[in-house]
DSSP file (Angstrom, degrees, kcal/mol; ACC not computed):
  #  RESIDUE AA STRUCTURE BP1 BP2  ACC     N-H-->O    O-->H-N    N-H-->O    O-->H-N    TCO  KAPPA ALPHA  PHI   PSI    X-CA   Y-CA   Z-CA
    1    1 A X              0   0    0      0, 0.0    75,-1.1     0, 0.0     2,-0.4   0.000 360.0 360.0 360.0 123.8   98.4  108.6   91.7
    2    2 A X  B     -A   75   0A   0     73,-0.2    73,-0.2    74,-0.1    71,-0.0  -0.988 360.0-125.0-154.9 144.1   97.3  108.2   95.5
    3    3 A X        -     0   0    0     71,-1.5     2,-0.1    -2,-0.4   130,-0.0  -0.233  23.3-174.1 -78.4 159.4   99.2  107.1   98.6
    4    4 A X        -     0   0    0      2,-0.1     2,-0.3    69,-0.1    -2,-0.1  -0.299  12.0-161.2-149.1  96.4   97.7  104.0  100.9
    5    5 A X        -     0   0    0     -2,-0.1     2,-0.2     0, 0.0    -2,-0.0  -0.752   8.9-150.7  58.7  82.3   99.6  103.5  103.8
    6    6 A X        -     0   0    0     -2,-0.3     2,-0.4     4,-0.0    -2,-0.1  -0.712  13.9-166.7 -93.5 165.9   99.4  100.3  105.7
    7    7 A X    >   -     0   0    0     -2,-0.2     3,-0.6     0, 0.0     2,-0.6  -0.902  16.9-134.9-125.8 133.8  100.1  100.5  109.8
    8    8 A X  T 3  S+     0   0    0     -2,-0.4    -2,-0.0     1,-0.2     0, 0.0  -0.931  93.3  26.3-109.9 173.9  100.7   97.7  111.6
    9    9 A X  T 3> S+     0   0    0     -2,-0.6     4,-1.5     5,-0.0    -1,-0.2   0.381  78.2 133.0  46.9  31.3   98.9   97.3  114.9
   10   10 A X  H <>  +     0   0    0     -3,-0.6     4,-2.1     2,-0.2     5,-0.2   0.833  69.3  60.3 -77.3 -37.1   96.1   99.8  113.1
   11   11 A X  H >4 S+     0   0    0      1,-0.2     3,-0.8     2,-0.2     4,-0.4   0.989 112.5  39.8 -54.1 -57.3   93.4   96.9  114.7
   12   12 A X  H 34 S+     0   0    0      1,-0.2    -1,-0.2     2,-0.2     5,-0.2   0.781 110.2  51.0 -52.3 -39.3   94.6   97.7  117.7
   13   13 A X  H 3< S+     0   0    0     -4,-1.5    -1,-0.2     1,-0.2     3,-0.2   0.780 109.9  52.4 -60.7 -34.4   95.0  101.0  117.5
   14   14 A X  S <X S+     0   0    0     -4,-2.1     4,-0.7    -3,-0.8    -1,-0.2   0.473 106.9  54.7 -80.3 -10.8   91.3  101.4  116.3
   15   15 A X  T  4 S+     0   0    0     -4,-0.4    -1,-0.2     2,-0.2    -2,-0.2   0.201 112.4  44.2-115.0  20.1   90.0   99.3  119.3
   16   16 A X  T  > S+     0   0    0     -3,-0.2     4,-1.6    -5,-0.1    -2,-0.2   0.117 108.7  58.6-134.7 -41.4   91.7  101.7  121.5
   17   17 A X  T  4 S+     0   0    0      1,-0.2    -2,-0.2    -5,-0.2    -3,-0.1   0.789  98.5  56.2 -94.5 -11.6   90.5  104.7  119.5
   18   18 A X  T  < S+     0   0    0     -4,-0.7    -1,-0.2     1,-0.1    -3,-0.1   0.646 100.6  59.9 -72.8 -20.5   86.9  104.0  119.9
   19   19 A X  T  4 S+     0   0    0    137,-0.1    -2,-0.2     2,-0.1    -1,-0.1   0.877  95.8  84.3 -71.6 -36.1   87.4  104.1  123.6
   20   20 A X  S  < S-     0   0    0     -4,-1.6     5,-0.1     1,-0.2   136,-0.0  -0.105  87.7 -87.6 -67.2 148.1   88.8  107.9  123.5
   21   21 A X    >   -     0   0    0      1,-0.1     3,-0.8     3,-0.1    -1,-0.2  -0.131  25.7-117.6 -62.2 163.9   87.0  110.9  123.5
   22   22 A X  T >> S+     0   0    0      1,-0.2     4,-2.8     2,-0.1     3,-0.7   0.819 118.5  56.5 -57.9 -17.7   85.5  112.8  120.3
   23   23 A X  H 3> S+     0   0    0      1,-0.3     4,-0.7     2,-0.2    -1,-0.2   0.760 107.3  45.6 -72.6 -21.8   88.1  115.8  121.6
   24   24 A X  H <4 S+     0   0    0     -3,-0.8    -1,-0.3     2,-0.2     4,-0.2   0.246 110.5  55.8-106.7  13.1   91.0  113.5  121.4
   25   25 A X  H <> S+     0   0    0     -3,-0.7     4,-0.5     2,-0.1     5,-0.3   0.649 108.2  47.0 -97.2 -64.7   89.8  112.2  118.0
   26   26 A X  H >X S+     0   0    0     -4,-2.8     4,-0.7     2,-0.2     3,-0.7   0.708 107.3  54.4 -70.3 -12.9   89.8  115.6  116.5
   27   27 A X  H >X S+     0   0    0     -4,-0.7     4,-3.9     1,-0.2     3,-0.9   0.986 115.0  42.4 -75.2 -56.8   93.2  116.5  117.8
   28   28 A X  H 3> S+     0   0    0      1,-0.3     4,-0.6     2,-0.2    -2,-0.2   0.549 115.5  50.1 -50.9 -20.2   94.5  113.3  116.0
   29   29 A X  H << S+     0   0    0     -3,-0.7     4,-0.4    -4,-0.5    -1,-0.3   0.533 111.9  45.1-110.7   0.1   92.4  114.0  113.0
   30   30 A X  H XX S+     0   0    0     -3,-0.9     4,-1.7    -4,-0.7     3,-0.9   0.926 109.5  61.2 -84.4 -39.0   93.7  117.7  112.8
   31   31 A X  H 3X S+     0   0    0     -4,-3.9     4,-1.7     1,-0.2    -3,-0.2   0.813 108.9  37.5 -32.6 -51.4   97.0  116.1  113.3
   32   32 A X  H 3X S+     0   0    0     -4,-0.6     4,-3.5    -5,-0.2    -1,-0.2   0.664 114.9  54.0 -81.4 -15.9   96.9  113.9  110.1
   33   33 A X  H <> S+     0   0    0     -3,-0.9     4,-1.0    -4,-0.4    -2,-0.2   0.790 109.2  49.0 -95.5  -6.3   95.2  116.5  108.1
   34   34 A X  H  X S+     0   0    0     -4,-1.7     4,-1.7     2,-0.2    -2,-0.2   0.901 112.3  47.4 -54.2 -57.0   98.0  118.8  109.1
   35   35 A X  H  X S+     0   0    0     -4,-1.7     4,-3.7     1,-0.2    -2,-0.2   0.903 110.4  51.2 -61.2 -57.0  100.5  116.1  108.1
   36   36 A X  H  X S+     0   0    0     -4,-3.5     4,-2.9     1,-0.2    -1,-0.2   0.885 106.3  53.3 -53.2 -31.9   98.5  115.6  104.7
   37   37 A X  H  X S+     0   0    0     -4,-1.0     4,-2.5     2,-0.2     5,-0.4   0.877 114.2  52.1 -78.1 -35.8   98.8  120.0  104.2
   38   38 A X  H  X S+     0   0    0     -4,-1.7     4,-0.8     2,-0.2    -1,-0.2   0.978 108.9  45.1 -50.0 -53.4  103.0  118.9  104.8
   39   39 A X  H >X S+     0   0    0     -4,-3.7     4,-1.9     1,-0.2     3,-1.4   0.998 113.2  46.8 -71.0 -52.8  103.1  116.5  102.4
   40   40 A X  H 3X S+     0   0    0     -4,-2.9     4,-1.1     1,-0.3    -1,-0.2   0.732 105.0  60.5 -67.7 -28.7  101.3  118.3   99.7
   41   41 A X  H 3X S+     0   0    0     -4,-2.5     4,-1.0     3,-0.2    -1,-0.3   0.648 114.3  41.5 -64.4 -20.4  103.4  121.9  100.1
   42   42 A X  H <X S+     0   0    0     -3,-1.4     4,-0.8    -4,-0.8    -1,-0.2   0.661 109.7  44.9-136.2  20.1  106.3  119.9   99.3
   43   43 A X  H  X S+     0   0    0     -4,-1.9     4,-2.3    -5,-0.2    -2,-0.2   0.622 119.6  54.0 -86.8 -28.0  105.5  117.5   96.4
   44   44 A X  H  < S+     0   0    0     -4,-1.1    -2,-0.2    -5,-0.5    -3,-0.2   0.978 115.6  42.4 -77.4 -52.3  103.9  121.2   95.5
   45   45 A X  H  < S+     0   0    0     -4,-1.0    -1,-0.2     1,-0.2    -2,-0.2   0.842 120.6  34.8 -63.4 -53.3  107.6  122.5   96.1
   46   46 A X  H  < S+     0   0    0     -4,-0.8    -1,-0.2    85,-0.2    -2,-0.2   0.676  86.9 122.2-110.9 -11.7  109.6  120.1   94.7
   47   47 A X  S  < S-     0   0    0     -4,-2.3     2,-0.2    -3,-0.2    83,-0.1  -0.090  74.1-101.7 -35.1 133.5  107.2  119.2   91.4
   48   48 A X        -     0   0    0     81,-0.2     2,-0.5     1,-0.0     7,-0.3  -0.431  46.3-147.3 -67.4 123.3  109.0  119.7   87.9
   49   49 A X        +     0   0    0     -2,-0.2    -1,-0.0    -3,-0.1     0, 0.0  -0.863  46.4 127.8 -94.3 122.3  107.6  123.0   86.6
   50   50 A X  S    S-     0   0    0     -2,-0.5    -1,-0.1     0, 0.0     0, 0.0   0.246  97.0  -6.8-151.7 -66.8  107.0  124.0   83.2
   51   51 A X  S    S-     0   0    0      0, 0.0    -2,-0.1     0, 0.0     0, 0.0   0.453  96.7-112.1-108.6  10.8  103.6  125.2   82.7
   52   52 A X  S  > S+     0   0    0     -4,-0.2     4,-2.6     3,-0.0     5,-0.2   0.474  81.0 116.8  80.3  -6.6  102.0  124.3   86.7
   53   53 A X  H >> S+     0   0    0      2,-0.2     3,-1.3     1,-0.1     4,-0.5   0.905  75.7  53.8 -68.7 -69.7   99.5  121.6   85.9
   54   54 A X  H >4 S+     0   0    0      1,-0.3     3,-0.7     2,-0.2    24,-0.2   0.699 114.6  35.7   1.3 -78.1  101.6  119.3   88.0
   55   55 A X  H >4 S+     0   0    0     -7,-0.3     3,-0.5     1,-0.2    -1,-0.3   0.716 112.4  54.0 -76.5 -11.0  101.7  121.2   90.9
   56   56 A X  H << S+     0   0    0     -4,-2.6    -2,-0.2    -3,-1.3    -1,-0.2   0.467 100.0  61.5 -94.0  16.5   98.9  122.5   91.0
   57   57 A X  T << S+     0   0    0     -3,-0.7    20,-0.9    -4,-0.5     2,-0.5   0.209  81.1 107.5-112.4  27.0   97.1  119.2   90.7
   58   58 A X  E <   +B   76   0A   0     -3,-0.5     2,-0.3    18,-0.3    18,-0.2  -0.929  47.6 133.4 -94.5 113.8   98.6  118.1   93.9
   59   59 A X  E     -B   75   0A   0     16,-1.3    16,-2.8    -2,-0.5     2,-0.4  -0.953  46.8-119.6-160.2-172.3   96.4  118.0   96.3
   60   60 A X  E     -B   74   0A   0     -2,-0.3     2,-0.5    14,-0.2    14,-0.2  -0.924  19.6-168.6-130.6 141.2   94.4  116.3   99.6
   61   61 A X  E     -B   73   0A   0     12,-2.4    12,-2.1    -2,-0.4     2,-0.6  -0.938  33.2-115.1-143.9 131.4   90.6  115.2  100.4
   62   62 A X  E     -B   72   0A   0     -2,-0.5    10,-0.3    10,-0.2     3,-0.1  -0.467  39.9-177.6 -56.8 119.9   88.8  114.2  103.4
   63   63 A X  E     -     0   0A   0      8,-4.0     2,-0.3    -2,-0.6     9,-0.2   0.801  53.5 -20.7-101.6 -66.0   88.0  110.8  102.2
   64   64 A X  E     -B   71   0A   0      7,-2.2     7,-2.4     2,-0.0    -1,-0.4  -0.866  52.8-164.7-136.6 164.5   85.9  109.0  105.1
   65   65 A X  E     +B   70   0A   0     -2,-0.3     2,-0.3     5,-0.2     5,-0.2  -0.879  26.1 142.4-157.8 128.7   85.2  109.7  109.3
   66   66 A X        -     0   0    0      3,-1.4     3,-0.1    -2,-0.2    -2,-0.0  -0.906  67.5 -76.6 -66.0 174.6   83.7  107.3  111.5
   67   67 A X  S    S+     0   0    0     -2,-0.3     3,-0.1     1,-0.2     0, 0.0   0.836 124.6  30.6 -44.2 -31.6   84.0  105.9  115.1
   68   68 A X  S    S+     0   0    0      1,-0.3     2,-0.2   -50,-0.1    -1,-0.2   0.597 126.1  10.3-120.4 -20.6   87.5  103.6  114.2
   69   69 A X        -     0   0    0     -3,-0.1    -3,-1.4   -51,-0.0    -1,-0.3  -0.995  50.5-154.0-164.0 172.4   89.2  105.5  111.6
   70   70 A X  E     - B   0  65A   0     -2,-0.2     2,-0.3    -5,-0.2    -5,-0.2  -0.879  25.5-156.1-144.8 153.9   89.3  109.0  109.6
   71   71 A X  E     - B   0  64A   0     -7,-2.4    -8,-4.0    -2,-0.3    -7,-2.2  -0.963  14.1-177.9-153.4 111.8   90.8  108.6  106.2
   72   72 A X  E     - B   0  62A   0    -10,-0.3     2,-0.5    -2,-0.3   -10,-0.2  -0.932  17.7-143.8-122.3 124.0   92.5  111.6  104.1
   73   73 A X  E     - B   0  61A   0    -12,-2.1   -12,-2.4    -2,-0.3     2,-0.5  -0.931   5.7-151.8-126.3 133.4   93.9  111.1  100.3
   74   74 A X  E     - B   0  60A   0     -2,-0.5   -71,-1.5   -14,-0.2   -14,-0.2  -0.925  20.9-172.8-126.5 149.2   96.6  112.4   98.8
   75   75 A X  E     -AB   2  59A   0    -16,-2.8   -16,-1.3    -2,-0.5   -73,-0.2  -0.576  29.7-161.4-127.1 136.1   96.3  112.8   94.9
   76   76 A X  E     - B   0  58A   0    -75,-1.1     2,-1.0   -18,-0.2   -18,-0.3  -0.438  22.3-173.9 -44.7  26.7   98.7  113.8   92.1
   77   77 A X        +     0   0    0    -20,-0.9   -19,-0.1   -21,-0.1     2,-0.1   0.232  44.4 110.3 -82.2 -10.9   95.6  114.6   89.5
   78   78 A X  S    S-     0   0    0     -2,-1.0     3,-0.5   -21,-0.4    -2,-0.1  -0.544  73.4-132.5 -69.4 139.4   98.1  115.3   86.2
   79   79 A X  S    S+     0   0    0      1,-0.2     4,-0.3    -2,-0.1     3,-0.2   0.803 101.7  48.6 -86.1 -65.2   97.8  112.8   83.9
   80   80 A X  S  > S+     0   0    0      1,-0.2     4,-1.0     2,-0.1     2,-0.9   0.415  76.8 108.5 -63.5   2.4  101.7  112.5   83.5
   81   81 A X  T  4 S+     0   0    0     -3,-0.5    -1,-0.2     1,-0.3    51,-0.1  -0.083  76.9  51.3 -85.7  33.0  102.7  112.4   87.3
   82   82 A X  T >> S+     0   0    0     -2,-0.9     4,-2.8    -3,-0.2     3,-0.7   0.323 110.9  49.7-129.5 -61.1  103.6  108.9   87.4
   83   83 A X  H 3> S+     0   0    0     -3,-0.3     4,-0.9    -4,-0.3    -2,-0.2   0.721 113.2  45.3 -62.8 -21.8  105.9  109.4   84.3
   84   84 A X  H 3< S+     0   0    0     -4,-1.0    45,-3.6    44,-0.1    -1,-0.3   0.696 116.0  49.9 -99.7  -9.7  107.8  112.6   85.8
   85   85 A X  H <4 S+     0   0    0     -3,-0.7    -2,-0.2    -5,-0.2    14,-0.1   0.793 125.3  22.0 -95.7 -14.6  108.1  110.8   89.1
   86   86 A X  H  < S-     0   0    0     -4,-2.8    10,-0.9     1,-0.2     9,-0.3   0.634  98.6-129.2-120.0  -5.5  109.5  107.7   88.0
   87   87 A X     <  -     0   0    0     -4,-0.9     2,-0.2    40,-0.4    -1,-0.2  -0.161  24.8-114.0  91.7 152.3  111.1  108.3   84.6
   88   88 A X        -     0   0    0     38,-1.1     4,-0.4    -4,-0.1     3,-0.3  -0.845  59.5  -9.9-141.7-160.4  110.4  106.2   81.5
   89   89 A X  S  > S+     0   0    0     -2,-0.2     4,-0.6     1,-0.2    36,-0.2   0.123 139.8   2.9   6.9 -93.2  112.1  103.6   78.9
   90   90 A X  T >4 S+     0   0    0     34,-0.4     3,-0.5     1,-0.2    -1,-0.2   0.939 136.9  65.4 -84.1 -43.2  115.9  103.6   79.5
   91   91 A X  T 3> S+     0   0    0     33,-2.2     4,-1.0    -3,-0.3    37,-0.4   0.791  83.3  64.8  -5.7 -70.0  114.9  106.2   82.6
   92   92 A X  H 3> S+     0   0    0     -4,-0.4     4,-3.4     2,-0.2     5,-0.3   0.726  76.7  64.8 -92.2 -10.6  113.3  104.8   84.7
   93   93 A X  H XX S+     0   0    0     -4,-0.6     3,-1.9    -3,-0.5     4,-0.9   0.817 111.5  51.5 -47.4 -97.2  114.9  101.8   86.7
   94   94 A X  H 3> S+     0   0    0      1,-0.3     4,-0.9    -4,-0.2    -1,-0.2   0.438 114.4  42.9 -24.2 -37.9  117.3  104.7   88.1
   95   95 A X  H >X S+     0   0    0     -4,-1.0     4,-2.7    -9,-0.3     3,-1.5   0.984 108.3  54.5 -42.0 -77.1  114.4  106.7   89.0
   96   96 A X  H <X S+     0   0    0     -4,-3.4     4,-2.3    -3,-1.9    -2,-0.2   0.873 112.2  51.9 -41.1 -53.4  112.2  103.8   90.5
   97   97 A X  H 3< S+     0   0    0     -4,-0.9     4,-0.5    -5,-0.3    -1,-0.3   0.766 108.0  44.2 -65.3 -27.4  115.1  103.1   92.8
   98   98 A X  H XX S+     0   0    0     -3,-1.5     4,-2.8    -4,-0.9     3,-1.6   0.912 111.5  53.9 -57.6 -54.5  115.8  106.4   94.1
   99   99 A X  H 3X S+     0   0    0     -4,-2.7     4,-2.3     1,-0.3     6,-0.4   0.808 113.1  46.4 -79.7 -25.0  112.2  106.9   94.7
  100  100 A X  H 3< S+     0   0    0     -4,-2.3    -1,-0.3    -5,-0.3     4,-0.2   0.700 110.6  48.6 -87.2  -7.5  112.1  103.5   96.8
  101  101 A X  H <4 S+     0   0    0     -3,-1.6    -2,-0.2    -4,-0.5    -1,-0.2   0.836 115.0  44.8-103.1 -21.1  114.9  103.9   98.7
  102  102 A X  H  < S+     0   0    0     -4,-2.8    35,-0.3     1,-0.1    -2,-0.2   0.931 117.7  42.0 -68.6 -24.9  113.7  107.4   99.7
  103  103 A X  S  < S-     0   0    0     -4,-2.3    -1,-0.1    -5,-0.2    -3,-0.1   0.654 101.2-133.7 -72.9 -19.7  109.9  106.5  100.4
  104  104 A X        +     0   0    0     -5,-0.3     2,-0.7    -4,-0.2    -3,-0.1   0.900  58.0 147.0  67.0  21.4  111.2  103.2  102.2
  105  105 A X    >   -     0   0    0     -6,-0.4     3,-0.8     1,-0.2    -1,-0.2  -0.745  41.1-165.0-125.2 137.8  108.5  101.6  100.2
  106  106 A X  T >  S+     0   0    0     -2,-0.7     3,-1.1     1,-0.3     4,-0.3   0.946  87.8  55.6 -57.5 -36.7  109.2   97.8   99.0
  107  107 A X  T >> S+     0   0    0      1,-0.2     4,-1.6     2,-0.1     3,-0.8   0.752  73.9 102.7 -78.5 -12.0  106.4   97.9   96.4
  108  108 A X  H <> S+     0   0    0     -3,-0.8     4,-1.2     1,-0.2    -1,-0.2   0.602  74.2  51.3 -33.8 -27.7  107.3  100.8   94.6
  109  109 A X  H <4 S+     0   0    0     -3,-1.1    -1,-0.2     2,-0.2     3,-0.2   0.941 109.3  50.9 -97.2 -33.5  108.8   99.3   91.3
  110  110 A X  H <> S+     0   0    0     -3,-0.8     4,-0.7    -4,-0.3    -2,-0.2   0.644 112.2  46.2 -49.0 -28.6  106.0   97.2   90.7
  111  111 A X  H  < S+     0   0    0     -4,-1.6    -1,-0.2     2,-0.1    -2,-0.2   0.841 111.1  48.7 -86.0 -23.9  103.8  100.0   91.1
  112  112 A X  T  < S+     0   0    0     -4,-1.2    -2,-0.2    -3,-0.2     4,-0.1   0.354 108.2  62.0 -75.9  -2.9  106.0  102.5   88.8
  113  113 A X  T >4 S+     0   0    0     -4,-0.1     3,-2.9     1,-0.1    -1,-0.2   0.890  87.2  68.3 -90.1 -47.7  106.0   99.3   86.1
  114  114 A X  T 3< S+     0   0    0     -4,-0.7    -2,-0.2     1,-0.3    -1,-0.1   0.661  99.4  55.6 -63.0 -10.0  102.0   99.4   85.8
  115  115 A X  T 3  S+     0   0    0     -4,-0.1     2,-0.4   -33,-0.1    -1,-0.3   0.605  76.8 129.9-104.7   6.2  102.8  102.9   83.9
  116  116 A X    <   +     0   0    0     -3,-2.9   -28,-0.1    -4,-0.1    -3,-0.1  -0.333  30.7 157.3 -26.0  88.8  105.0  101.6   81.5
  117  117 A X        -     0   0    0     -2,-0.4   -28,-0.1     1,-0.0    -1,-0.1  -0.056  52.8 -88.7-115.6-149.4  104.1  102.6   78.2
  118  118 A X        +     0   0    0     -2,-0.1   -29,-0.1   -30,-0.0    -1,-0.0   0.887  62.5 155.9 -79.2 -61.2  105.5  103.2   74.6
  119  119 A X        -     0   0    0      2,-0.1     2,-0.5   -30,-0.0    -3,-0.0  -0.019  58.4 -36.4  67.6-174.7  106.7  106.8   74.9
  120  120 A X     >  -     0   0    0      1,-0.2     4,-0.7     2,-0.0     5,-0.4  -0.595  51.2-179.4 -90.8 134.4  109.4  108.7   72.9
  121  121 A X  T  4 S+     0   0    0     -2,-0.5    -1,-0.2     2,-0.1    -2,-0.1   0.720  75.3  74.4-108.6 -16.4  112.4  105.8   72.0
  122  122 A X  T  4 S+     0   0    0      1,-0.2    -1,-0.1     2,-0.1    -2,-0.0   0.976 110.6  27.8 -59.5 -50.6  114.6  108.8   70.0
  123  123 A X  T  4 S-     0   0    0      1,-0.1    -1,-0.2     0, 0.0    -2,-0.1   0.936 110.9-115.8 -57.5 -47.6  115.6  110.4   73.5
  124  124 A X     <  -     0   0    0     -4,-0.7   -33,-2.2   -34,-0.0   -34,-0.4   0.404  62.9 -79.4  51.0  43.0  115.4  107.3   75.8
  125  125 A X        -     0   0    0     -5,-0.4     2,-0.1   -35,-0.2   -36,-0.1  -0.059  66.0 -39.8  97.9 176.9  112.7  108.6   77.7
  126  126 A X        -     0   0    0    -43,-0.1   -38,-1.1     1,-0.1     2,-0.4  -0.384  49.5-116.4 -39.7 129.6  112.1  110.9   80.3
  127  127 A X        -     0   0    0    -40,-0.1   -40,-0.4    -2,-0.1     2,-0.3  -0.667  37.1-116.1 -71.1 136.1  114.3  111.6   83.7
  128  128 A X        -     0   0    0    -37,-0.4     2,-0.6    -2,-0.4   -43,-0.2  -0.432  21.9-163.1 -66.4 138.1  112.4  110.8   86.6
  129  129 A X        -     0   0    0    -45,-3.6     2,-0.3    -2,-0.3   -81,-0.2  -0.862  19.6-157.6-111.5  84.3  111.8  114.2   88.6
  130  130 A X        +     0   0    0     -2,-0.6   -45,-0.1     1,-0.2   -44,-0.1  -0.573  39.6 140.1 -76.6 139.9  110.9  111.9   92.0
  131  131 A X        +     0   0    0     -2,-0.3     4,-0.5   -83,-0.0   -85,-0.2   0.553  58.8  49.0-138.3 -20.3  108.7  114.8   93.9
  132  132 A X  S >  S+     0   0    0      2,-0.1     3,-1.0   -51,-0.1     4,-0.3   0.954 110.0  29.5 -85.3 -61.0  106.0  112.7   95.3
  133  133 A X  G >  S+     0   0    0      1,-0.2     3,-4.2     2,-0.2     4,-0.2   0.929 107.6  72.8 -54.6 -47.6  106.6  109.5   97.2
  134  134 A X  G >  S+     0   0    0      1,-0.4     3,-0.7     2,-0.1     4,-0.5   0.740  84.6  68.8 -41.6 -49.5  109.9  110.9   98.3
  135  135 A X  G <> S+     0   0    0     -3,-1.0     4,-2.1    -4,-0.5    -1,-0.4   0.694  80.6  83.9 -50.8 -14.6  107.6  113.4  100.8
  136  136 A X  H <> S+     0   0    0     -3,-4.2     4,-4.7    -4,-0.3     5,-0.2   0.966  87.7  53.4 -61.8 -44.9  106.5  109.8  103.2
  137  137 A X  H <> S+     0   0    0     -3,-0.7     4,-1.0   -35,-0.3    -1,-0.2   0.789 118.5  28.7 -55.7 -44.9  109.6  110.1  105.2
  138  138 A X  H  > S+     0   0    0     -4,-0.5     4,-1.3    -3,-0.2    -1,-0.2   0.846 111.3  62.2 -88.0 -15.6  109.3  113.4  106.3
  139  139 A X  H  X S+     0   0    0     -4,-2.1     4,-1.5     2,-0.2     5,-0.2   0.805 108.1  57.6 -59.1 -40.3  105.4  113.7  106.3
  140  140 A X  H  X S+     0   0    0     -4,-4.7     4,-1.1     2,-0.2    -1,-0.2   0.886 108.2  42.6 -43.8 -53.3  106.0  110.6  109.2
  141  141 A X  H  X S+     0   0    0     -4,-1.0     4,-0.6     2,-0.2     5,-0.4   0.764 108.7  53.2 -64.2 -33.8  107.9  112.4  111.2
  142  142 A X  H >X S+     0   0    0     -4,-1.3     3,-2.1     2,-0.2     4,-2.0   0.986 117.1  38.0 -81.3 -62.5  106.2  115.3  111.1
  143  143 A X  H 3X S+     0   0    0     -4,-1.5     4,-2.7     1,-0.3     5,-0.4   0.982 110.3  63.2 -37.2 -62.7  102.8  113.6  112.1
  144  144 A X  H 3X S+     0   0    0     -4,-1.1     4,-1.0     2,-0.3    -1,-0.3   0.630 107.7  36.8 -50.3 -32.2  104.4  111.6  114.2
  145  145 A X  H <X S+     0   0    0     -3,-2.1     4,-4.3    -4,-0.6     5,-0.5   0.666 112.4  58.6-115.0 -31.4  105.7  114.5  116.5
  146  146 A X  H >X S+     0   0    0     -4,-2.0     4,-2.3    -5,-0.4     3,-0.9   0.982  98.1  53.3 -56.9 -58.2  102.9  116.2  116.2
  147  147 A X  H 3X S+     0   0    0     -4,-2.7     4,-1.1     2,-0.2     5,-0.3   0.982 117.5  46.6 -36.8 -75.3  100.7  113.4  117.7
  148  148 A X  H 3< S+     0   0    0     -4,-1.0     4,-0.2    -5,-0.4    -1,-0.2   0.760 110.3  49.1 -53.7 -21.3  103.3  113.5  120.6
  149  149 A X  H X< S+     0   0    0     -4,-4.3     3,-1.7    -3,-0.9    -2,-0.2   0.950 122.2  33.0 -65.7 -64.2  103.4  117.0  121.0
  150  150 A X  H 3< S+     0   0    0     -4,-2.3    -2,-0.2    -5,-0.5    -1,-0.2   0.226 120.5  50.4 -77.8   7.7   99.8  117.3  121.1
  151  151 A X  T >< S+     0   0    0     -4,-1.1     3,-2.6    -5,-0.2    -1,-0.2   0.262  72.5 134.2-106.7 -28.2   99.0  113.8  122.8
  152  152 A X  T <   +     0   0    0     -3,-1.7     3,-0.1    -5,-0.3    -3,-0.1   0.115  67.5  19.0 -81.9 166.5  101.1  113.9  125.6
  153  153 A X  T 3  S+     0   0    0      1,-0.2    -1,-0.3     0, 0.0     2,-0.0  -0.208  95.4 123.7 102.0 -46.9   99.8  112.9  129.3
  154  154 A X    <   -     0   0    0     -3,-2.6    -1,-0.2     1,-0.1     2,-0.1  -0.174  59.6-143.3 -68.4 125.0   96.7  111.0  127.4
  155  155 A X              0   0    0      1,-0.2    -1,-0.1    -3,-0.1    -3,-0.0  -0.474 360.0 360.0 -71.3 137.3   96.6  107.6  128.4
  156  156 A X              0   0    0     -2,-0.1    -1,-0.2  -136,-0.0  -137,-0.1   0.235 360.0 360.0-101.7 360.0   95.6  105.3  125.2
């Protein structure tokens, strides 16, 4: 399970961010990787525990760095993490909907259907434990003021 994020005005943003120096590049790319160390201590925090594979397979990787963009992913690597975040059978609608209206993201039940399986039908499935997605809202902000703390005065 791994986040993608689209921005809009990102074209712009990138034709703007090739003009800036490499020092004002690394502030921005310590900034996000900062933001990434946020999100993962508390999907790590709030992940259903029972033997730690869960949380401890939450984690973040420098994915790619060039001149226009710097690209960090962050990973869920448990096998089940889709099923504890979203619930299954009778479960998971109630889940899927909590977890979109905290992430603010529209696609979110369409992506929590693609893990739709058989599962156990005595119980009527799992409760969703949402711990992942739920982190975008504050993991924004938190970038987000950082990049102003640490930005401000620099003309883009």
């Amino acid at each position: 399970m791994a986040i993608t994020v689209e921005i809009k005005g990102l074209r712009e943003l990138q034709a703007r961010f090739k003009r800036l120096p490499q020092e004002v590049r690394a502030i921005v790319q310590a900034d996000v990787e900062d933001g990434c160390k946020f999100f993962v201590r508390n999907a790590q925090r709030d992940a259903p525990v029972d033997f730690g594979v869960l949380k401890q397979g939450i984690s973040y990787a420098f994915v790619l760095a060039d001149k226009t963009r710097t690209t960090f992913e962050v990973v869920s690597n448990a096998k089940y993490s889709a099923y504890q975040e979203f619930g299954t059978i009778t479960k998971a609608p109630a889940g899927v909907a909590r977890a979109t209206q905290e992430s603010q993201l529209p696609a979110l039940p369409a992506y929590a259907a693609t893990f739709k399986g058989r599962g156990i039908r005595k119980n009527g499935g799992i409760i969703p434990h949402p711990f992942f997605f739920k982190q975008l809202p504050a993991t924004r902000v938190h970038i987000e003021q950082s990049l102003a703390k640490d930005l401000n005065g620099v003309k883009l």
